[in-house]
C-alpha positions in Angstrom: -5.2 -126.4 247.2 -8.0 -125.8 249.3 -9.6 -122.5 249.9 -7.9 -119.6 252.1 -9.3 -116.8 254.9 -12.5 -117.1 254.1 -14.2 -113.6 255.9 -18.0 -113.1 256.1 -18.9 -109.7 255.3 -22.2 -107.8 256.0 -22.4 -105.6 253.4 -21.3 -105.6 249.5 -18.9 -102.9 249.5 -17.3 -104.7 252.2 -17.2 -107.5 250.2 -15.4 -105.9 247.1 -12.9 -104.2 249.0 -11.1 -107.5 250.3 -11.8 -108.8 246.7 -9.4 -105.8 245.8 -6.9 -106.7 249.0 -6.7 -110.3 248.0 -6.3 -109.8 244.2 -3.9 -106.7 244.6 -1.8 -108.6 247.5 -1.6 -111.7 245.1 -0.8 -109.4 241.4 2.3 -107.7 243.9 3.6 -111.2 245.0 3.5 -112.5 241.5 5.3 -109.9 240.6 7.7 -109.2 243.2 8.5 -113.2 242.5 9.1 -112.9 238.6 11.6 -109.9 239.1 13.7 -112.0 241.9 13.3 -115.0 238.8 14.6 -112.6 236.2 17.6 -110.6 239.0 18.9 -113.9 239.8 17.1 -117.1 238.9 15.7 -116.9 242.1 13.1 -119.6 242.3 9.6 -119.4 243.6 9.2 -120.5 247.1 7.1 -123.7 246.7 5.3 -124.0 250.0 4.0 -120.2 250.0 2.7 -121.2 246.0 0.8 -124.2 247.8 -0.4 -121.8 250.3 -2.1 -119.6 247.7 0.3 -116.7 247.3 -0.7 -116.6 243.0 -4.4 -117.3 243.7 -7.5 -115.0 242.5 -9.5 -114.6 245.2 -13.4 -116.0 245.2 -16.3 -114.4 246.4 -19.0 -116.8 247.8 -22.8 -115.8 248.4 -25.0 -118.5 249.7 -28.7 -118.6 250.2 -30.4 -121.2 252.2 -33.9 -120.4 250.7 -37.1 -119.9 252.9 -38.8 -122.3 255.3 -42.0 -123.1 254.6 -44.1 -122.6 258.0 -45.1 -126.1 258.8 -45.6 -128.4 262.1 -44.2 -131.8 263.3 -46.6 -133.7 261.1 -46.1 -131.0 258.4 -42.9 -132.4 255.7 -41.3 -129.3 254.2 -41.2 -130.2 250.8 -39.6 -127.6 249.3 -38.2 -124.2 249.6 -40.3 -120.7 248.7 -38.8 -118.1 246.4 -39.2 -114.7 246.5 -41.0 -112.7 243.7 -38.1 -111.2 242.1 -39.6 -109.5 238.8 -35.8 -108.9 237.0 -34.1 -110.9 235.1 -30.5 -111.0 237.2 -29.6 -110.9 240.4 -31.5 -114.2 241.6 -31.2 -117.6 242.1 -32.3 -120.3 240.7 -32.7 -122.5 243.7 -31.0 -122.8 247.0 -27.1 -123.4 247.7 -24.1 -122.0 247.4 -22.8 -120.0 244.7 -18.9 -118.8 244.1 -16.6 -118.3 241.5 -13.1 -116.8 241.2 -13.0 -112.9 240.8 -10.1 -111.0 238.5 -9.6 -107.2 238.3 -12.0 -106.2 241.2 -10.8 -102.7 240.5 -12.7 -103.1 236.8 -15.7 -105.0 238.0 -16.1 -104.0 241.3 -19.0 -101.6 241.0 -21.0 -104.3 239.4 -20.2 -107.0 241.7 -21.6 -104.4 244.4 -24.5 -103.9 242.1 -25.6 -107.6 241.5 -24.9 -108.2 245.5 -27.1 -105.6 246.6 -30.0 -106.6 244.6 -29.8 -109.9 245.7 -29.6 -108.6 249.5 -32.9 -106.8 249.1 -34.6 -110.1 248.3 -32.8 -113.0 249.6 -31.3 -113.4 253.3 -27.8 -114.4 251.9 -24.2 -114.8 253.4 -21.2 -113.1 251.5 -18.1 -114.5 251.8 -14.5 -113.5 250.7 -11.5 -116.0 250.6 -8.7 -117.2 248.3 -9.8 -119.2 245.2 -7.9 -122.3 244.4 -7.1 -121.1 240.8 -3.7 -119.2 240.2 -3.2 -116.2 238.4 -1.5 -116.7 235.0 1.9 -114.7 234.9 1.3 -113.0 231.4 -1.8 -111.2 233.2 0.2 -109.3 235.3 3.0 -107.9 233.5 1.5 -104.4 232.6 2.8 -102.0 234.7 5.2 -104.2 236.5 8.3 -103.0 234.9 9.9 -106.3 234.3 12.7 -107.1 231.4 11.3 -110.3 229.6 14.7 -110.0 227.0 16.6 -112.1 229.0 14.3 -115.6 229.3 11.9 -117.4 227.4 8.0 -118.2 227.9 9.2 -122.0 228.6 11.2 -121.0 231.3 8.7 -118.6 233.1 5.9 -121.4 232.8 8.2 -123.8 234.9 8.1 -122.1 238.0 5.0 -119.7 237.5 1.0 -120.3 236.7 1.1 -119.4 232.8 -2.5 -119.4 230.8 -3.4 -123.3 230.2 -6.3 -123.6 227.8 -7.5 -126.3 229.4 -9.2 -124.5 231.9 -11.0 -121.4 230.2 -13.7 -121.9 228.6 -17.4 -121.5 227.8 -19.0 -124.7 229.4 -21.3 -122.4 232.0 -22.7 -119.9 229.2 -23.2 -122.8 226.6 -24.7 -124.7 230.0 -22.8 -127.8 230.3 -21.5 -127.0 233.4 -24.0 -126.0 236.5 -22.0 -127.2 239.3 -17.8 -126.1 240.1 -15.5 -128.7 241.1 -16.0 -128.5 244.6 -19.8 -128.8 244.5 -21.0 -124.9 244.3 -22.9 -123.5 241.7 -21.5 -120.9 239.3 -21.4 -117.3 240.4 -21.3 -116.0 237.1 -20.7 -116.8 233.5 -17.4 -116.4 233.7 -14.3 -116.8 236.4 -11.0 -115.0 237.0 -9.0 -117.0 233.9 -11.6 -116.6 231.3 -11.8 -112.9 232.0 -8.5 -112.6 232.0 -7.9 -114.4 228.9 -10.8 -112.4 227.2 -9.1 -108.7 228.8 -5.9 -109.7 227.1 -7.4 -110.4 223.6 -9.5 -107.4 223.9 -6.7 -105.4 223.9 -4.6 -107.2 221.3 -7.5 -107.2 218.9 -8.6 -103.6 219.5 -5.2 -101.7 220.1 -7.4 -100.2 222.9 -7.4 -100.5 227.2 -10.2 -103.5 228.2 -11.5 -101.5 230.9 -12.4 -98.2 228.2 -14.9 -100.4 227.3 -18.4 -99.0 227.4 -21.6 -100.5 228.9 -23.1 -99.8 225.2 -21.6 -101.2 222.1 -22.0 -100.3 218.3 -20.3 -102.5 216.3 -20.1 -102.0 212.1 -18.3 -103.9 209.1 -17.2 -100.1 207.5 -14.6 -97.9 208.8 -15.9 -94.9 207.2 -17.9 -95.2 209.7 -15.5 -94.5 212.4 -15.0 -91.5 210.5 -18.5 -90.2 211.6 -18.1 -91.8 215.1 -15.2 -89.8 215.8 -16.4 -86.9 214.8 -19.3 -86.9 216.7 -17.3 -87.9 219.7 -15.1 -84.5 219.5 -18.5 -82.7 219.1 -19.6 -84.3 222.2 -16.2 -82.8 223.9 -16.2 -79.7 223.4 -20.3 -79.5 224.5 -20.0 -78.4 228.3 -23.6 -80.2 228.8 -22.1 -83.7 227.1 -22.3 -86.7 229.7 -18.8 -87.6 228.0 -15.5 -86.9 229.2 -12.9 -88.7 226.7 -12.3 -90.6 223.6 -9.8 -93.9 223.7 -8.5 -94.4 220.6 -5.9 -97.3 219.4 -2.5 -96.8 220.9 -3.2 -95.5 224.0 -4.2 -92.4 222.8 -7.0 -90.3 225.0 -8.3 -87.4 223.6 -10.1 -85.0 226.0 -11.2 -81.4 225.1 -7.9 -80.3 225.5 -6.3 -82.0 223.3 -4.6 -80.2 220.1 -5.2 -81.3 216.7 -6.8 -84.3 217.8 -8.4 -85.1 214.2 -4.5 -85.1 213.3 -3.4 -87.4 216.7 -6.5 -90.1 216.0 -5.5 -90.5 212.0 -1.8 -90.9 213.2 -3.0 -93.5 215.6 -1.9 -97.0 214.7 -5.2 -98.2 214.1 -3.9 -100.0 211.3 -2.1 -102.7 213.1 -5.3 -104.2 215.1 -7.2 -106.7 213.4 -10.6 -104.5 214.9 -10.1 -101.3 216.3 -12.2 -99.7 219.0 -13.1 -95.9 219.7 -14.6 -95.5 223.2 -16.5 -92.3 224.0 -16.0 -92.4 227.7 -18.6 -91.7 230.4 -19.2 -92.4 234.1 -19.9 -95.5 235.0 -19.4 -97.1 231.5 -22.2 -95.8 230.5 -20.7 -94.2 227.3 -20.3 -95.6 223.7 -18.0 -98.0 222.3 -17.7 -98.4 218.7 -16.0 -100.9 217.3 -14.8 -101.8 213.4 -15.0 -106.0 213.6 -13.8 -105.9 209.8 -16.3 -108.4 207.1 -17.1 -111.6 208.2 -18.8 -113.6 211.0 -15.5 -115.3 212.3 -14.3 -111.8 213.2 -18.0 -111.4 214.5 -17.8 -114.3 216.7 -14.3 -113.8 217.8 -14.6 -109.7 219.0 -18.4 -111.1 221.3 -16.1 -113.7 222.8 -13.8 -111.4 224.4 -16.7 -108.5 224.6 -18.8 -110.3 226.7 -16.4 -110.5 229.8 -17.0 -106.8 230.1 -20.8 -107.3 230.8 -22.0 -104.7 228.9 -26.1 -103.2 228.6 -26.3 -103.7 224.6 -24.7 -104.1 221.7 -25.9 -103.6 218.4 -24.9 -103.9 214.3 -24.9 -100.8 212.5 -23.7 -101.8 209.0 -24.1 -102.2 205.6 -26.2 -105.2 204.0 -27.4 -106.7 200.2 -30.9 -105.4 199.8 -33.2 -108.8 198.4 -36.2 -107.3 197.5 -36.9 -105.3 194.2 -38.9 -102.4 196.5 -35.7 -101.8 198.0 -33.5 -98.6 197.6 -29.8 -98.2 197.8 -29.8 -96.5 201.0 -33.0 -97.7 202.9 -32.8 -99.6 206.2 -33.0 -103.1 207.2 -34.3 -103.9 210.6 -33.6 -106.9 211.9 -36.5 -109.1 213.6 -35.3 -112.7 212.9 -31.9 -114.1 211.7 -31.4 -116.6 209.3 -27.9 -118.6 210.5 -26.0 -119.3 207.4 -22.6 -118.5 209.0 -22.1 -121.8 210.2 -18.9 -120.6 213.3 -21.7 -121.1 216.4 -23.1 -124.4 215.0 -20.8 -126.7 216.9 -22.0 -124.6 220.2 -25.4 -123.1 219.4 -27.0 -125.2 217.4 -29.3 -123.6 214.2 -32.4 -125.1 215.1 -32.1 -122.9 218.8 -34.4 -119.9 217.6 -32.4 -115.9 218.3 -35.6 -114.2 219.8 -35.5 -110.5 218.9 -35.6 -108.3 221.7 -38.4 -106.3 222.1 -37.0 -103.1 224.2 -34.4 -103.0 221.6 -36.1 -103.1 218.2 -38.7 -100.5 220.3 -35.7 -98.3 220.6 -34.5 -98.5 217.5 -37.5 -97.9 215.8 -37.9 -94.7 218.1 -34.6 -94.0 217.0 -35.1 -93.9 213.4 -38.5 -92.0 213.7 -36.6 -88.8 216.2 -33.1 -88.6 213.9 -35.1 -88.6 210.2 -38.1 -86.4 211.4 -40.3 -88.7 209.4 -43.5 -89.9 210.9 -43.7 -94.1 210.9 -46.0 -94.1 208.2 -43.6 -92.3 206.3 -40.7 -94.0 207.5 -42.0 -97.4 206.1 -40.8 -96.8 202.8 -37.4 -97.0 203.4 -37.3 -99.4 206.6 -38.3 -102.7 206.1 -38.5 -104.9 208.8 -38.0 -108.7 208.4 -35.1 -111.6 208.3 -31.7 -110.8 207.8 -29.2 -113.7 206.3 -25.7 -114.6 207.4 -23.2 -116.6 205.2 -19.8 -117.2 205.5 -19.8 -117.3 202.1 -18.8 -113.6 200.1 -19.4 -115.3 197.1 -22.5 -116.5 197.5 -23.8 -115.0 194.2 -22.1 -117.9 192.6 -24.3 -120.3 194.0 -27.5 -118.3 193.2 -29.9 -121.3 192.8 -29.3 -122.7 195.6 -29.4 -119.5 197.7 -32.7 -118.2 196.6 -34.5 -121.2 197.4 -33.1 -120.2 200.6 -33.7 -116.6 201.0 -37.2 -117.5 199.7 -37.9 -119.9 202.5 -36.8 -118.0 204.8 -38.8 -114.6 204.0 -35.1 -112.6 204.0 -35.3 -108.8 202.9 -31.7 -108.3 203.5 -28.1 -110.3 203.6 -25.1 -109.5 205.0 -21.6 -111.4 206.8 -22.1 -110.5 210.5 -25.7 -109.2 212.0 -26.5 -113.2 212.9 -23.6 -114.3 214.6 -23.7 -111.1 216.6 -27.2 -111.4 217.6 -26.6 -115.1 218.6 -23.6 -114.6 220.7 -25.6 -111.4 222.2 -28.4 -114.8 223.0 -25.4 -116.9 223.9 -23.9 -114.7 226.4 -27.2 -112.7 228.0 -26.1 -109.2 226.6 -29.3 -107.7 225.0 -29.0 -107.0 221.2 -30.1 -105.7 217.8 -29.6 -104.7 214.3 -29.7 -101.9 212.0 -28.3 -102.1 208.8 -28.1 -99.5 205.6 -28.6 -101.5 202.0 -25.5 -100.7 200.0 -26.1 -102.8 197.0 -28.7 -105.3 195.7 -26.9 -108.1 194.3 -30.2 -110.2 193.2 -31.8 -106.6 191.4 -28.6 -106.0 189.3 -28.2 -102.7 192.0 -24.0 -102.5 192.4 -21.9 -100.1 194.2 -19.9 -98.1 191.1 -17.5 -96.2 193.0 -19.2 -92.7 192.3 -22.2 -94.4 193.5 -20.3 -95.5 196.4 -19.2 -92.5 197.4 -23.0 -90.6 196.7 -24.3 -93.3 199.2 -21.6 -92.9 201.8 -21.7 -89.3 202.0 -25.7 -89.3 202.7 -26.6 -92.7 205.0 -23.2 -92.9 206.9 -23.9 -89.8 209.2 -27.8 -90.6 210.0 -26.9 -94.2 210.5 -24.5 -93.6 213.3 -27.1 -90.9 214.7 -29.5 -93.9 214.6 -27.4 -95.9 216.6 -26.0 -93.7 219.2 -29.6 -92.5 219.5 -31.0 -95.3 220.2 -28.3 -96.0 222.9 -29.5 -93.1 224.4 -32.7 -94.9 224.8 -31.7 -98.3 226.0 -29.4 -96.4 228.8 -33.0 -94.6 229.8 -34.6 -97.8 230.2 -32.2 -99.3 233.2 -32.6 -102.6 234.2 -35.9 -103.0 232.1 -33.5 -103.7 229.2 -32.5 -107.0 230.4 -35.2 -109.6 228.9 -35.9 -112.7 230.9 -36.1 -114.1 227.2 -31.9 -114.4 227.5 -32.1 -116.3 230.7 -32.0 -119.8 231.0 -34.2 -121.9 233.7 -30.5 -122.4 235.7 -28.7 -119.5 235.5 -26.1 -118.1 237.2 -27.4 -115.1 239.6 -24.9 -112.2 238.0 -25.7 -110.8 235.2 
């Protein structure tokens, strides 16, 4: 299959809008096609599949680079590149650049966005056509109306394009792959099918829509936590002045301010049945909050960034509870996080330990700044309960058992604090270009003989759970202030994709 009406446009909004005619044309075939399958056994017309009648479409921008002035005896030996001072939206060199683009209608603005950056820079051609990769039936079901009862996955993957693992992956993020089959270079990190695929788990893992997602992301290991999220959220509802204009809870539950008994409607919600529930406090423009309960552990850590990093969003950031390692520690003070030591062992295969997870300066800025404006204490003040230093990983809950051998370790390595998610976040944040941090509140100090008694428990939620959450919404705040400036060049590689 070869690629179909391609159509030069001039501008990016031209651009996106026959991204959304292509993609919406192909979704309403597919569909039309599987309920004449499950009417009558009506069979797929071959030929029209051949033609592209399943296919996502592709967006394709090329840039030729700049001619060097020269003369006859003058060789050109290379091209000139603009000074772009950002960290997206260029190229790396010349060519052509595509990919295959899903749900236009969800990424649409920041296709535009990325497009027109690049226009103000480079002297590129846009172009729209069909993509040579088909649509995976299970993607388009929502909505459709369609009675699955009566046939089998088997059967549907016969005659239509079902989701073949073969073909999503990571190989452009982890950088194995610079080139696409036919010769192009990647448009993005990620194509139609992998967003796809990462849209659907989203929603299985969260009980929430994909697209409530939010451009900033908390994400914590407690759900008392939600707790205070959700109550700040309903705060922020009824406040005329709030930017925010909804909260998605699990179940397809939206909560607006004129909702009734809403504290009532969220507890009834099935959160329960999803493995990592989300709350997303809606704004414009996804520039609202997402929080996000990923459970204990970094193989829930690694598997919620997988599917979270489709959505593109600004930041995401660990607010949670850690071990405190050092005797001057309190039960209560706070752990920032300004190197990572990888004990968790799930990236190793695809980041390997020795690659260093820079911190990133505009976001331990902000939430430093954050800390100082929510506790009123001055930073001299404020260094007696924040410590800022390494933060260990493991996999391993029992890794008090193993004592000797960990606190050669933790001694090596300088670690003030130790907890079962903050690295593998953080690395997938440097794995996947989406800026990030961590925060976390000491709960216990294993090494000091400092447990958690359940009144003590309860003492310590009551006072650091609410401030915490301030923390990290607060310093949300900030990172949405700073724009574009948020994106560190520090994430990109020397061959990058232009999108962000």
């Amino acid at each position: 299959m070869t690629l179909q009406n391609i159509t030069t446009h001039a501008t990016a909004h031209d651009a996106v809008t026959h991204l959304k005619t292509l993609y919406q044309t192909s979704v309403t075939q597919l569909q039309a096609d599987l309920q004449a399958y499950l009417a009558d056994k009506t069979k797929p017309n071959k030929v029209l599949r051949a033609e592209g009648r399943y296919c996502y479409p592709k967006l394709i921008v090329t840039w030729n680079g700049v001619d060097e002035d020269d003369d006859e005896d003058t060789p050109v030996l290379g091209h000139r590149h603009p000074f772009v001072n950002r960290a997206f939206a260029r190229f790396s060199r010349p060519g052509v650049y595509a990919g295959s683009i899903t749900r236009p209608d969800l990424y649409g603005d920041f296709i535009e966005e990325q497009i027109e950056l690049m226009q103000k820079d480079y002297d590129i051609t846009i172009e729209v056509g069909l993509s040579d990769q088909e649509i995976p039936y299970p993607y388009v079901l929502d909505g459709a109306d369609l009675d699955l009862n009566s046939v089998s996955a088997v059967d549907l993957a016969r005659f239509f394009p079902a989701t073949e693992l073969a073909l999503i992956g990571n190989e452009v993020a982890d950088g194995h792959e610079v080139r696409n089959a036919d010769g192009s270079h990647p448009l993005s990190l990620f194509d139609g099918l992998r967003s796809d695929f990462s849209l659907a788990r989203l929603k299985h893992y969260t009980g929430t829509p994909a697209e409530h997602t939010q451009g900033y992301i908390l994400m914590t290991n407690y759900h008392r936590y939600v707790d205070v999220f959700v109550k700040y959220a309903l705060e922020q509802l009824q406040d005329p002045d709030s930017p925010y204009t909804a909260l998605s809870c699990c179940g397809n539950l939206l909560i607006t301010r004129d909702t009734e008994n809403p504290l009532e409607l969220i507890a009834n919600s099935p959160w329960r049945k999803h493995q990592m529930p989300a709350y997303h406090l809606l704004a414009p423009n996804r520039q609202g909050i997402t929080l996000v309960n990923i459970g204990v552990g970094p193989s829930n850590a690694k598997t919620i960034t997988d599917h979270l990093a489709v959505t593109r969003p600004q930041a995401w950031l660990m607010i949670g509870h850690c071990g405190g390692l050092r005797p001057s520690q309190s039960i209560g003070d706070y752990v920032l996080a300004h190197a990572y030591l990888r004990d968790d062992h799930v990236l190793d295969d695809v980041l390997p330990v020795e690659i260093p997870i820079p911190a990133i300066a505009e976001v331990q800025v902000a939430l430093q700044q954050a800390c100082v404006e929510v506790t009123g204490e001055n930073p001299d003040q404020l260094k007696r309960r924040l410590r800022t230093g390494t933060v260990v990983t493991t996999d391993d809950r029992n890794w008090e058992l193993r004592y000797s051998l960990s606190a050669i370790r933790f001694s090596q390595s300088r670690a003030v604090a130790i907890d079962m998610e903050s690295a593998t976040l953080a690395a997938q944040g440097y794995r996947f270009r989406v800026p990030y941090g961590t925060l976390l509140c000491v709960s216990d100090k294993p090494l000091h003989g400092e447990l958690k008694l359940p009144g003590q428990a309860n003492h310590f939620y009551e006072r650091a759970i609410s401030e915490h959450i301030d923390i990290g919404i607060k310093t949300m705040d900030i990172l949405r202030d700073a724009g574009s400036r948020l994106h560190s060049r520090k994430l990109r590689a020397f061959d990058e994709p232009p999108f962000r």
